[in-house]
N, C-alpha and C positions, 0 to 999 in steps of 0.2 A: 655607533649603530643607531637608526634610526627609530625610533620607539611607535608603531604603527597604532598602537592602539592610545596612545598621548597624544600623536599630532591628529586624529580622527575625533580625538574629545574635543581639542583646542578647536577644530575649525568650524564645530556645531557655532551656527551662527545665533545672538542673542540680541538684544539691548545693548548689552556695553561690552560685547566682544573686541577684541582687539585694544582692549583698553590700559592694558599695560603692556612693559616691555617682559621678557623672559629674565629668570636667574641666569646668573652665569653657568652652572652647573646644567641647569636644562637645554643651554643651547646646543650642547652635544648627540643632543637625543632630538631634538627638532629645529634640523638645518634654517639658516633664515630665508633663504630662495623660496621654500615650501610653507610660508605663516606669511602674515600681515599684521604689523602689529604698527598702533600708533603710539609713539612715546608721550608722556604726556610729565616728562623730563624726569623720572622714580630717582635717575641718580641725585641727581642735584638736591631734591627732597630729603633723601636719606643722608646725603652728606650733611646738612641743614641739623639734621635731629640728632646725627655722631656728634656732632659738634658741641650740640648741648646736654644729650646724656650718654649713658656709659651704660649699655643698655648688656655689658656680661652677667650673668644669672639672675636677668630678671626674667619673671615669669611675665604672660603677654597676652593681650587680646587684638587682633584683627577685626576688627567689624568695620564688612560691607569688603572682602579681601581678594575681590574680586578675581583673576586668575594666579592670586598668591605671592605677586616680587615681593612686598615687603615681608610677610611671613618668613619665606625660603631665607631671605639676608637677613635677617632679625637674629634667625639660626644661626646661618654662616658668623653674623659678628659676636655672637657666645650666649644671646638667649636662652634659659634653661628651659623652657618650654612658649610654643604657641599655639595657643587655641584659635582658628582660622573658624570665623562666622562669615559665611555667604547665603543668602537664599537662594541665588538663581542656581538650579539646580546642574547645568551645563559648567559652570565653573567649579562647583563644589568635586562634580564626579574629577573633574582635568585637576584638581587640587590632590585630592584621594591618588589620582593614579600616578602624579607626580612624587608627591613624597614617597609612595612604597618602590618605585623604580630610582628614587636617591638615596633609599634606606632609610625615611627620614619619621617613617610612621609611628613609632612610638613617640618623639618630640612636638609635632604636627597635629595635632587634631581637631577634624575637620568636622564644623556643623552648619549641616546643612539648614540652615534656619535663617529668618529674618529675627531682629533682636523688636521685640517689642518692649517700648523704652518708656510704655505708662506702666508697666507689670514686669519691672526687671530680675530677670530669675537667673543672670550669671555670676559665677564664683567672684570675688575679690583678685586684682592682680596687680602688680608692680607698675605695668602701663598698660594703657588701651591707645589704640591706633584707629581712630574716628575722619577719616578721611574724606571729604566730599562726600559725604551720606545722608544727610540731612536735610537737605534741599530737595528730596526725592521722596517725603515725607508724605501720603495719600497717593503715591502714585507706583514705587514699588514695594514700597511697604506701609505699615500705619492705615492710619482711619482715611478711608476713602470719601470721606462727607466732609472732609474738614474746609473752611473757607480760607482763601487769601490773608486775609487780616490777622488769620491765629496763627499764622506760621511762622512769626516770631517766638511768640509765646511757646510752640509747640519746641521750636529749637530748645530754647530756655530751657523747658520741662528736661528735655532729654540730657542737656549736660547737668542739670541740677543732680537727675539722678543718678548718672554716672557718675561722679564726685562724692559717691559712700562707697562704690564699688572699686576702686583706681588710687594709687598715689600720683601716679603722673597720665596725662592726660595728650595723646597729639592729633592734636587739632584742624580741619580743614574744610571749608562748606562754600558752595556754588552759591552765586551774587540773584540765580533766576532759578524761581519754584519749578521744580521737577524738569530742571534743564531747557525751560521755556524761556526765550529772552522778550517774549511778550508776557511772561508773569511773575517782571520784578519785586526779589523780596525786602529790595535795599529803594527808595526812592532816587536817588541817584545814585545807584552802582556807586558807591566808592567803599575803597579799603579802610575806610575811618568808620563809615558804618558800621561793620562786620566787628571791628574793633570794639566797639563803643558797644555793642551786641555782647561780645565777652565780657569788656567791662565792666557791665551792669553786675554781673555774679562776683563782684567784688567777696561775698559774702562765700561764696565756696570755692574759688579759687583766686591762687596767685598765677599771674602771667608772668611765668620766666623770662619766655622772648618770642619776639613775632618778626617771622621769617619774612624778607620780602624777592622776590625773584625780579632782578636785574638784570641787563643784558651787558656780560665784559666781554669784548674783544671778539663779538658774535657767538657769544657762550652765555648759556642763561648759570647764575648763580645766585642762592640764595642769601640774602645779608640781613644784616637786624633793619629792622624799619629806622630809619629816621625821616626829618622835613624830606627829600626829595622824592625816595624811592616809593615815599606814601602817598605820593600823586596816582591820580590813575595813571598807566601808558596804556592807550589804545593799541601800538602798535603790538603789543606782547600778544592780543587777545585775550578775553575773556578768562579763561583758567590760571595764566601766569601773573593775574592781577589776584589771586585771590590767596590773605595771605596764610601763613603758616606760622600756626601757634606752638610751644609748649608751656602745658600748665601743670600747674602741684596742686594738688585738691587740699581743702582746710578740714573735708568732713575726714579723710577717709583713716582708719584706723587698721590693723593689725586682727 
């Protein structure tokens, strides 16, 4: 049956509507003839991260979780709980109204907040889920004055301080400041960048593995980076060249 007051949240239109695919559990409640959603590949990502942890009864953060996939399946594969951080408040309420039309609202909880990552005020958790957020830094959240030049540093900052608050850390950030591909934050767009960007916090974190999204047999799947797959490909575009971390923090304790 058709859940009127979920697919009426879903279709408020925002910034980054449309921006994930549905749970499987939700597609029953909002036909896909009646939504528009672009994939921006969530299975393949999530296959990526099963592969490298074992994510039953860990406790969880979302930030930046936008209309929820990873949340919802985080659950579905045995999460004991997820804390779902979105600012935009059009996702947060379709977040809210999903999990109680799945049952899932004491597991689920949802805040409606932008995470401000110079003054970090959230609990400690088994993993945080940092997805593409980063890059969006003075534009939908953070200091509004900040320049070009510091938005390295500023990335820095924020993973620094997430690695007191996290044992595991998964990782994802866009190659162009606030989605602008005239306000590159890598000089040459490449996946070595981005790397070499991580790498520097040798000091708080280890790199388990860095996912790279390849195309098999007209099927995108993620594999470990090696020499070839860490070339850019133009053809994937922009988002499937960007790759996918997970890390173990050195700071975080108990």
């Amino acid at each position: 049956m058709i859940n009127q007051n979920l697919l009426s949240l879903y279709q408020n239109t925002s910034k980054h509507s449309n921006y994930q695919i549905l749970t499987e559990r939700l597609k029953s409640l909002l036909p896909a003839n009646m939504i528009s959603v672009k994939s921006r590949n969530e299975n393949e990502r999530l296959d990526y991260i099963y592969s490298k942890l074992d994510i039953k009864g860990l406790s969880i953060a979302d930030i930046g979780g936008n209309t929820g996939y990873f949340s919802f399946e985080l659950l579905e594969k045995g999460a004991r709980q997820v804390d779902y951080f979105e600012g935009n408040s059009e996702h947060a309420q379709f977040v809210t109204c999903a999990a109680q039309s799945l049952g899932l609202e004491d597991d689920l909880k949802v805040h409606n907040e932008y995470i401000d990552f110079n003054n970090l005020q959230i609990k400690k958790y088994d993993c945080v889920l940092l997805l593409n957020v980063l890059h969006h830094i003075g534009d939908d959240y953070g200091d509004k004055n900040i320049k070009g030049n510091d938005v390295q540093e500023s990335i820095a900052s924020a993973l620094i301080a997430l690695s007191k608050q996290t044992k595991y850390l998964v990782f994802q950030l866009g190659f162009n400041w606030k989605g602008n591909r005239d306000l590159p934050i890598f000089n040459a767009g490449t996946k070595s960048e981005i790397i070499s960007l991580v790498s520097s916090l040798k000091d708080y974190y280890n790199i388990l593995s860095v996912g790279i999204a390849t195309k098999n047999d007209n099927h995108i799947v993620y594999k470990d980076v090696d020499n070839i797959n860490l070339q850019r490909d133009d053809s994937l575009g922009e988002f499937l060249n960007r790759p996918l971390f997970i890390l173990q923090s050195k700071n975080f304790s108990d």
